[in-house]
BASE-40440 format. One record per residue (C-alpha): x, y, z; residue number from 1. Coordinates in steps of 0.2 Angstrom, whole numbers. Example, Ala and Ser with C-alpha at 12.3 -4.5 7.8 and 13.67 -1.06 7.14 Angstrom:
2
(atom (62; -22; 39); 1)
(atom (68; -5; 36); 2)
This chain:
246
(atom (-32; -97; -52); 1)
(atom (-32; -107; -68); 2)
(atom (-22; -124; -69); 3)
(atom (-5; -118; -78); 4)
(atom (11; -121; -76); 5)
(atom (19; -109; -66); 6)
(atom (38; -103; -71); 7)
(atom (49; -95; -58); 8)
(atom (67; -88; -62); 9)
(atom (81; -88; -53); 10)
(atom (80; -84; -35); 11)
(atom (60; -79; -36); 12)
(atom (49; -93; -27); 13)
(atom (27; -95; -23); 14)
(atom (18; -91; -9); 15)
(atom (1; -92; -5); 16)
(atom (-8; -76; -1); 17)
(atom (-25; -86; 9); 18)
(atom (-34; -76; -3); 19)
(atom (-48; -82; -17); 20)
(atom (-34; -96; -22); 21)
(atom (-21; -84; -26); 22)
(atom (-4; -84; -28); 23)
(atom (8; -72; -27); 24)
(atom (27; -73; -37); 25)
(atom (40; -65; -23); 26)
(atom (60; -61; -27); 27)
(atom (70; -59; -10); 28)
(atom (83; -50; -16); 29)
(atom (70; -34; -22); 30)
(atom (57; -35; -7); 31)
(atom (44; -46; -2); 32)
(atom (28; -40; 5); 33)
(atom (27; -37; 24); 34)
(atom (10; -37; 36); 35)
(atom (12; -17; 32); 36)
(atom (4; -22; 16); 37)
(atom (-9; -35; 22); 38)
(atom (-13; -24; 35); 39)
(atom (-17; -7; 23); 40)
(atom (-28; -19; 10); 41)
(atom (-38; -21; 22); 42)
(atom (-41; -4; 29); 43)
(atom (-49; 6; 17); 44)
(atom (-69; 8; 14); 45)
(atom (-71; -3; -2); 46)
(atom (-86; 0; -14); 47)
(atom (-89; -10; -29); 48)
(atom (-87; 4; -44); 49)
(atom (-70; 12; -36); 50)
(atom (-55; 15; -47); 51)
(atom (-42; 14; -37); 52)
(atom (-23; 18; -39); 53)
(atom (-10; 8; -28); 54)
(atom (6; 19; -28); 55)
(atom (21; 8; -28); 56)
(atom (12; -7; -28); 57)
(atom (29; -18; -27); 58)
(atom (25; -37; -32); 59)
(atom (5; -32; -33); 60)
(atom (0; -38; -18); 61)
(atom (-13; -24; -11); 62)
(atom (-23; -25; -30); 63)
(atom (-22; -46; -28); 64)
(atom (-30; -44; -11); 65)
(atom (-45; -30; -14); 66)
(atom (-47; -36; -32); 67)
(atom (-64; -43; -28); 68)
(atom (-70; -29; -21); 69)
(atom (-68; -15; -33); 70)
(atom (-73; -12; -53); 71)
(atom (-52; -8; -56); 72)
(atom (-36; -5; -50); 73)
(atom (-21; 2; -61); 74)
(atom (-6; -1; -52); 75)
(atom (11; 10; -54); 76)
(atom (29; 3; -50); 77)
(atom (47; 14; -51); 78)
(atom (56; -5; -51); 79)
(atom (57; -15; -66); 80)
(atom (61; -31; -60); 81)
(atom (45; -27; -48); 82)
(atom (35; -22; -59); 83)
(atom (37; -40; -71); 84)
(atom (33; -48; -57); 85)
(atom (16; -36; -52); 86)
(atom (12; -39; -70); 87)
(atom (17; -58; -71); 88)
(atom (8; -59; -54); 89)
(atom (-9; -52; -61); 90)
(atom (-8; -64; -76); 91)
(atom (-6; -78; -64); 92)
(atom (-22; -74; -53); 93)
(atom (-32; -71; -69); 94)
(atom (-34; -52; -65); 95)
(atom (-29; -45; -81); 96)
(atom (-44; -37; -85); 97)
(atom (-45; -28; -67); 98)
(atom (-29; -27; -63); 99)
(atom (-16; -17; -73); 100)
(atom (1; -14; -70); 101)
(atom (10; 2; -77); 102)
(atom (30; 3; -74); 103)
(atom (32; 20; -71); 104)
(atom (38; 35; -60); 105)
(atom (23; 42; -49); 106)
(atom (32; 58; -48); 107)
(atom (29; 62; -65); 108)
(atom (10; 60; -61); 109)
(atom (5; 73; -71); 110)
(atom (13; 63; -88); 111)
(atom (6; 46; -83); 112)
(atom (-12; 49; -75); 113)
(atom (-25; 59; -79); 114)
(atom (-31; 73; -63); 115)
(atom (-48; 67; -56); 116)
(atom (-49; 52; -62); 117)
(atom (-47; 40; -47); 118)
(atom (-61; 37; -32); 119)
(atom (-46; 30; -21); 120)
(atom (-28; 29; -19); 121)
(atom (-19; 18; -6); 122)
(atom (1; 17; -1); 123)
(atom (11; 9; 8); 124)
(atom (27; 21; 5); 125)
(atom (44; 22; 13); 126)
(atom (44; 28; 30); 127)
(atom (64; 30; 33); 128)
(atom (69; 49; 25); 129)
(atom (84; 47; 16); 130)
(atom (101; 50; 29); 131)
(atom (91; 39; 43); 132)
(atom (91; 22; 48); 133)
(atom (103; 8; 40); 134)
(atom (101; 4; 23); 135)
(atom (101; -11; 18); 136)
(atom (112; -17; 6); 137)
(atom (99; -25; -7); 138)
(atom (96; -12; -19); 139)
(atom (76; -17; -19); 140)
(atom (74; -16; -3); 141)
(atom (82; 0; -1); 142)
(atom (73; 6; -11); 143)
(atom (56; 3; -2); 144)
(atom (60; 8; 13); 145)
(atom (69; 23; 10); 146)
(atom (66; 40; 2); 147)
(atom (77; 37; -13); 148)
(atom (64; 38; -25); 149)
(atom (46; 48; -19); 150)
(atom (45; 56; 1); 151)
(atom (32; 58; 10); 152)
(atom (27; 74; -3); 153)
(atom (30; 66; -16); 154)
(atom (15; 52; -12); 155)
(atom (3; 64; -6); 156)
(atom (4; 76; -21); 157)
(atom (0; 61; -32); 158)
(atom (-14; 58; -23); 159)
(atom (-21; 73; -22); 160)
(atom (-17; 76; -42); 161)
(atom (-27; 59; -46); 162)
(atom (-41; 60; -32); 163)
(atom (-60; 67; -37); 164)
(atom (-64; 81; -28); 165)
(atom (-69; 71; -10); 166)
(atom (-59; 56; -15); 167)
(atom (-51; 46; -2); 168)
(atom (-32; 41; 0); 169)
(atom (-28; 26; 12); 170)
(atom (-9; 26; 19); 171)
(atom (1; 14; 32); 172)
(atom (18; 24; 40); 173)
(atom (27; 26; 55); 174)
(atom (19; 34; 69); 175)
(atom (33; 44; 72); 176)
(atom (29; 55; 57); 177)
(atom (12; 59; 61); 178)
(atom (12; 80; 62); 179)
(atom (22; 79; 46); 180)
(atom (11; 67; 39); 181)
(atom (-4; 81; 46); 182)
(atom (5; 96; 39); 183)
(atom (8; 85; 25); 184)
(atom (-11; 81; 20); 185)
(atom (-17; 99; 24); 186)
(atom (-3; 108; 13); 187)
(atom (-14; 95; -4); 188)
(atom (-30; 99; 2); 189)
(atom (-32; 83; 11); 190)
(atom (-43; 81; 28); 191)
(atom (-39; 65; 40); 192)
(atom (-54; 56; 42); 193)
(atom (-51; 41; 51); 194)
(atom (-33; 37; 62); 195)
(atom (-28; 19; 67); 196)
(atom (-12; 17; 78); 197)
(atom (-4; 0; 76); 198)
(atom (5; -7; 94); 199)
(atom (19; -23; 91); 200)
(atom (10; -28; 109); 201)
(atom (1; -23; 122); 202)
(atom (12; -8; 133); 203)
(atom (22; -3; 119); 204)
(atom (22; 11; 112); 205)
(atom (13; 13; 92); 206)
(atom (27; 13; 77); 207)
(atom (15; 12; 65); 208)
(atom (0; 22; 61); 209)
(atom (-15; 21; 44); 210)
(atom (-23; 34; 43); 211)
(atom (-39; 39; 31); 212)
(atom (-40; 58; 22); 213)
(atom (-53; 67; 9); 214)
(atom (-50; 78; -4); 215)
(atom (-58; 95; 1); 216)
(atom (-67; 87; 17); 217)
(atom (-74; 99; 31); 218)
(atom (-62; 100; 44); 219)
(atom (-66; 88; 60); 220)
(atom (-75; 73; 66); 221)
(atom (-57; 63; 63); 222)
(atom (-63; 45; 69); 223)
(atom (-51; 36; 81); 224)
(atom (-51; 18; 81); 225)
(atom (-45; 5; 93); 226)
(atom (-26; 2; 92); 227)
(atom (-23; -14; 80); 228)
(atom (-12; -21; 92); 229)
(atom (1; -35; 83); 230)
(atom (4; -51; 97); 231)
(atom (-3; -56; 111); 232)
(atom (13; -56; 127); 233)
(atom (17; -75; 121); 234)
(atom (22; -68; 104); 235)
(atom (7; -76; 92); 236)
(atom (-4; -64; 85); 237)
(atom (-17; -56; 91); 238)
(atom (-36; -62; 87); 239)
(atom (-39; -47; 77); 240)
(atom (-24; -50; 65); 241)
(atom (-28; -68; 65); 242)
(atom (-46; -60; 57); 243)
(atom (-35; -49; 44); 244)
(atom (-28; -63; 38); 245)
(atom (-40; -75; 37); 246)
Protein backbone atom coordinates (compact mmCIF):
# COMPACT_ATOMS: atom_id res chain seq x y z
CA UNK A 1 0.00 0.00 0.00
CA UNK A 2 1.28 3.36 -0.97
CA UNK A 3 1.93 6.30 1.79
CA UNK A 4 -1.41 8.44 1.30
CA UNK A 5 -3.54 9.86 3.46
CA UNK A 6 -6.35 7.83 3.94
CA UNK A 7 -10.00 9.58 4.36
CA UNK A 8 -12.86 7.75 6.14
CA UNK A 9 -16.50 9.24 6.31
CA UNK A 10 -18.75 9.09 8.92
CA UNK A 11 -19.12 6.01 10.69
CA UNK A 12 -16.66 3.87 8.40
CA UNK A 13 -13.15 3.21 10.22
CA UNK A 14 -9.58 0.85 8.95
CA UNK A 15 -8.70 -2.49 9.63
CA UNK A 16 -5.90 -4.31 8.83
CA UNK A 17 -6.54 -7.47 6.80
CA UNK A 18 -2.69 -9.31 7.70
CA UNK A 19 -2.48 -9.44 4.07
CA UNK A 20 0.51 -8.07 1.71
CA UNK A 21 0.22 -4.62 3.75
CA UNK A 22 -3.24 -4.10 3.08
CA UNK A 23 -5.89 -2.36 4.29
CA UNK A 24 -9.50 -2.71 4.09
CA UNK A 25 -12.10 0.50 4.60
CA UNK A 26 -15.25 -1.26 6.62
CA UNK A 27 -18.89 0.65 7.38
CA UNK A 28 -20.74 -1.05 10.53
CA UNK A 29 -23.95 0.03 9.75
CA UNK A 30 -23.76 -1.93 5.95
CA UNK A 31 -21.61 -5.19 6.90
CA UNK A 32 -18.37 -5.89 7.78
CA UNK A 33 -16.50 -9.03 6.67
CA UNK A 34 -16.94 -12.26 8.79
CA UNK A 35 -14.31 -15.32 8.87
CA UNK A 36 -17.07 -16.69 6.29
CA UNK A 37 -15.08 -14.58 3.89
CA UNK A 38 -11.50 -15.29 4.94
CA UNK A 39 -12.28 -18.68 5.26
CA UNK A 40 -13.78 -19.07 1.27
CA UNK A 41 -10.51 -16.83 -0.12
CA UNK A 42 -8.72 -19.19 0.92
CA UNK A 43 -10.46 -22.43 -0.42
CA UNK A 44 -10.34 -22.34 -3.77
CA UNK A 45 -7.51 -23.85 -6.21
CA UNK A 46 -5.74 -20.54 -7.52
CA UNK A 47 -3.80 -20.50 -10.72
CA UNK A 48 -1.96 -17.56 -11.87
CA UNK A 49 -3.98 -16.55 -15.30
CA UNK A 50 -7.65 -17.18 -13.82
CA UNK A 51 -10.32 -14.53 -14.37
CA UNK A 52 -12.28 -14.69 -11.47
CA UNK A 53 -15.60 -13.27 -10.60
CA UNK A 54 -16.59 -12.58 -6.78
CA UNK A 55 -20.43 -12.28 -6.62
CA UNK A 56 -21.29 -9.90 -4.00
CA UNK A 57 -18.15 -9.07 -3.18
CA UNK A 58 -19.33 -6.58 -0.30
CA UNK A 59 -16.36 -4.21 1.02
CA UNK A 60 -13.94 -6.40 -1.58
CA UNK A 61 -12.42 -8.31 0.87
CA UNK A 62 -12.22 -11.86 -1.09
CA UNK A 63 -10.40 -10.05 -4.41
CA UNK A 64 -7.89 -7.96 -1.62
CA UNK A 65 -7.08 -11.35 -0.30
CA UNK A 66 -6.34 -13.74 -3.62
CA UNK A 67 -5.24 -10.66 -5.53
CA UNK A 68 -1.62 -11.99 -5.71
CA UNK A 69 -2.69 -15.02 -6.89
CA UNK A 70 -4.57 -14.46 -9.94
CA UNK A 71 -4.17 -12.42 -13.51
CA UNK A 72 -7.95 -10.47 -12.59
CA UNK A 73 -10.73 -10.28 -10.59
CA UNK A 74 -14.06 -8.22 -11.61
CA UNK A 75 -15.98 -7.82 -8.62
CA UNK A 76 -20.02 -7.14 -8.74
CA UNK A 77 -21.95 -5.46 -5.76
CA UNK A 78 -26.11 -4.98 -5.58
CA UNK A 79 -25.23 -2.02 -2.65
CA UNK A 80 -24.00 1.19 -3.51
CA UNK A 81 -22.71 2.35 -0.40
CA UNK A 82 -20.68 -1.18 -0.60
CA UNK A 83 -19.81 -0.93 -3.73
CA UNK A 84 -17.74 2.75 -3.09
CA UNK A 85 -16.17 1.27 -0.52
CA UNK A 86 -14.98 -2.06 -2.74
CA UNK A 87 -13.86 0.44 -5.27
CA UNK A 88 -12.28 3.04 -2.79
CA UNK A 89 -10.86 -0.04 -1.09
CA UNK A 90 -9.12 -1.32 -4.40
CA UNK A 91 -7.70 2.20 -4.95
CA UNK A 92 -6.28 2.05 -1.57
CA UNK A 93 -4.36 -1.29 -1.90
CA UNK A 94 -3.04 -0.19 -5.36
CA UNK A 95 -5.16 -2.89 -7.16
CA UNK A 96 -6.67 -0.93 -9.76
CA UNK A 97 -5.32 -2.53 -12.46
CA UNK A 98 -6.41 -6.23 -11.20
CA UNK A 99 -9.05 -5.62 -9.33
CA UNK A 100 -12.23 -3.97 -10.72
CA UNK A 101 -15.36 -3.28 -9.09
CA UNK A 102 -18.74 -3.16 -11.05
CA UNK A 103 -22.00 -1.82 -9.04
CA UNK A 104 -24.51 -3.86 -10.42
CA UNK A 105 -27.35 -6.67 -10.03
CA UNK A 106 -25.91 -10.21 -10.81
CA UNK A 107 -29.25 -11.40 -11.60
CA UNK A 108 -29.30 -9.54 -14.72
CA UNK A 109 -26.02 -11.55 -15.57
CA UNK A 110 -26.81 -11.82 -18.96
CA UNK A 111 -26.78 -7.68 -19.41
CA UNK A 112 -23.68 -7.19 -17.33
CA UNK A 113 -21.19 -10.24 -18.27
CA UNK A 114 -20.32 -11.88 -21.13
CA UNK A 115 -21.22 -16.29 -21.03
CA UNK A 116 -17.97 -18.04 -20.89
CA UNK A 117 -15.72 -15.72 -20.05
CA UNK A 118 -14.62 -16.48 -16.39
CA UNK A 119 -12.13 -19.51 -15.21
CA UNK A 120 -13.71 -19.10 -11.47
CA UNK A 121 -16.39 -17.69 -9.60
CA UNK A 122 -16.40 -17.58 -5.75
CA UNK A 123 -19.45 -16.50 -3.27
CA UNK A 124 -20.04 -16.08 -0.09
CA UNK A 125 -24.02 -15.46 -0.59
CA UNK A 126 -26.77 -15.28 1.95
CA UNK A 127 -27.62 -18.47 3.70
CA UNK A 128 -31.16 -17.26 5.47
CA UNK A 129 -34.23 -17.75 2.77
CA UNK A 130 -36.32 -14.79 3.08
CA UNK A 131 -39.29 -15.63 5.95
CA UNK A 132 -36.44 -17.32 8.32
CA UNK A 133 -34.29 -16.26 10.99
CA UNK A 134 -34.38 -12.57 12.60
CA UNK A 135 -33.63 -9.79 10.41
CA UNK A 136 -31.58 -7.55 11.56
CA UNK A 137 -32.66 -4.19 11.49
CA UNK A 138 -29.56 -2.67 9.51
CA UNK A 139 -30.62 -2.48 6.24
CA UNK A 140 -26.89 -3.77 4.89
CA UNK A 141 -26.87 -6.38 6.88
CA UNK A 142 -30.05 -7.63 5.87
CA UNK A 143 -29.32 -7.50 3.08
CA UNK A 144 -26.30 -10.20 3.15
CA UNK A 145 -27.59 -12.30 5.00
CA UNK A 146 -30.92 -12.77 3.77
CA UNK A 147 -32.48 -13.67 0.21
CA UNK A 148 -33.83 -10.27 -0.33
CA UNK A 149 -31.89 -9.72 -3.39
CA UNK A 150 -30.34 -13.21 -5.09
CA UNK A 151 -31.29 -16.99 -3.47
CA UNK A 152 -29.55 -19.71 -3.73
CA UNK A 153 -30.70 -20.00 -7.66
CA UNK A 154 -30.13 -16.87 -8.31
CA UNK A 155 -25.96 -17.37 -7.43
CA UNK A 156 -25.75 -20.54 -9.12
CA UNK A 157 -27.29 -19.62 -12.49
CA UNK A 158 -24.73 -16.67 -12.66
CA UNK A 159 -22.23 -18.90 -12.22
CA UNK A 160 -22.94 -21.42 -14.53
CA UNK A 161 -23.88 -18.23 -17.19
CA UNK A 162 -20.21 -16.88 -16.69
CA UNK A 163 -18.09 -20.14 -16.14
CA UNK A 164 -16.01 -21.93 -19.21
CA UNK A 165 -17.23 -25.09 -20.12
CA UNK A 166 -15.23 -27.06 -16.74
CA UNK A 167 -14.82 -23.83 -15.01
CA UNK A 168 -14.91 -24.05 -11.28
CA UNK A 169 -17.29 -22.11 -8.68
CA UNK A 170 -16.14 -21.99 -5.00
CA UNK A 171 -19.14 -21.18 -2.34
CA UNK A 172 -19.25 -21.01 1.55
CA UNK A 173 -23.18 -21.73 3.08
CA UNK A 174 -24.98 -23.30 5.69
CA UNK A 175 -24.70 -26.91 6.19
CA UNK A 176 -28.16 -27.25 6.60
CA UNK A 177 -28.70 -26.56 2.93
CA UNK A 178 -26.76 -28.99 1.50
CA UNK A 179 -29.30 -31.36 -0.69
CA UNK A 180 -30.70 -28.02 -2.01
CA UNK A 181 -27.38 -26.67 -2.61
CA UNK A 182 -26.76 -30.50 -4.62
CA UNK A 183 -30.21 -30.31 -6.42
CA UNK A 184 -29.18 -26.83 -6.91
CA UNK A 185 -25.77 -27.33 -8.81
CA UNK A 186 -27.07 -30.37 -10.83
CA UNK A 187 -30.21 -28.62 -12.13
CA UNK A 188 -26.91 -25.68 -13.89
CA UNK A 189 -24.96 -28.34 -15.03
CA UNK A 190 -22.57 -28.12 -12.16
CA UNK A 191 -20.80 -31.35 -10.55
CA UNK A 192 -19.25 -31.01 -6.67
CA UNK A 193 -15.99 -31.76 -6.62
CA UNK A 194 -14.60 -31.17 -3.40
CA UNK A 195 -16.87 -30.72 0.16
CA UNK A 196 -15.56 -29.20 3.40
CA UNK A 197 -17.75 -29.17 6.36
CA UNK A 198 -16.90 -26.37 8.89
CA UNK A 199 -17.45 -27.45 13.08
CA UNK A 200 -17.71 -24.06 15.69
CA UNK A 201 -15.64 -26.86 17.92
CA UNK A 202 -14.97 -30.18 18.19
CA UNK A 203 -18.57 -32.34 19.05
CA UNK A 204 -20.76 -29.91 17.42
CA UNK A 205 -22.35 -30.43 14.87
CA UNK A 206 -21.30 -28.58 11.06
CA UNK A 207 -23.29 -25.19 10.32
CA UNK A 208 -21.16 -24.41 7.75
CA UNK A 209 -20.12 -26.14 4.62
CA UNK A 210 -17.60 -24.91 1.06
CA UNK A 211 -18.02 -26.80 -1.32
CA UNK A 212 -16.20 -26.97 -4.96
CA UNK A 213 -18.26 -27.86 -8.41
CA UNK A 214 -17.28 -28.00 -12.27
CA UNK A 215 -19.14 -26.92 -15.08
CA UNK A 216 -20.01 -30.07 -17.14
CA UNK A 217 -17.65 -32.52 -14.86
CA UNK A 218 -18.12 -36.45 -14.93
CA UNK A 219 -20.22 -37.32 -12.15
CA UNK A 220 -18.15 -38.77 -8.95
CA UNK A 221 -14.84 -38.80 -7.25
CA UNK A 222 -16.29 -35.75 -4.93
CA UNK A 223 -13.22 -35.31 -2.43
CA UNK A 224 -14.10 -34.99 1.16
CA UNK A 225 -11.84 -33.17 3.36
CA UNK A 226 -11.14 -32.97 6.93
CA UNK A 227 -13.75 -30.78 8.83
CA UNK A 228 -12.24 -27.14 9.42
CA UNK A 229 -12.98 -27.12 12.73
CA UNK A 230 -13.22 -23.19 14.30
CA UNK A 231 -11.90 -23.30 18.34
CA UNK A 232 -10.14 -25.59 20.23
CA UNK A 233 -12.71 -26.33 23.84
CA UNK A 234 -11.00 -23.17 25.67
CA UNK A 235 -12.59 -20.88 22.90
CA UNK A 236 -9.06 -19.79 20.86
CA UNK A 237 -8.79 -20.94 17.55
CA UNK A 238 -7.83 -23.71 16.25
CA UNK A 239 -4.17 -24.25 14.62
CA UNK A 240 -5.59 -24.59 11.24
CA UNK A 241 -7.53 -21.29 11.40
CA UNK A 242 -4.62 -19.63 13.06
CA UNK A 243 -2.69 -20.86 9.50
CA UNK A 244 -5.80 -19.36 7.38
CA UNK A 245 -5.17 -16.35 8.88
CA UNK A 246 -1.71 -15.90 8.89
Amino acid sequence: MSEQKIFLREGERLDDLMKSGRMIIQDEKEFCFSMDSVLIAHFPRLKKNFKVLDLGTGTGVIPLLIADEVREIVAVEINSRMADIARRNVELNNLSEKIFVREGDYRLHRTIFKPESFDLVIANPPYVPVGSGEVNKLSGVARARHEFTATLDDVVTAARFVLKFHGTFCMIHSAARLCEIVDTLHARQFEMKRLQIIQPKVGRDANLIMIEATVGGNPGNLKILPPLVIHNPDGSYTDEVKRIYS
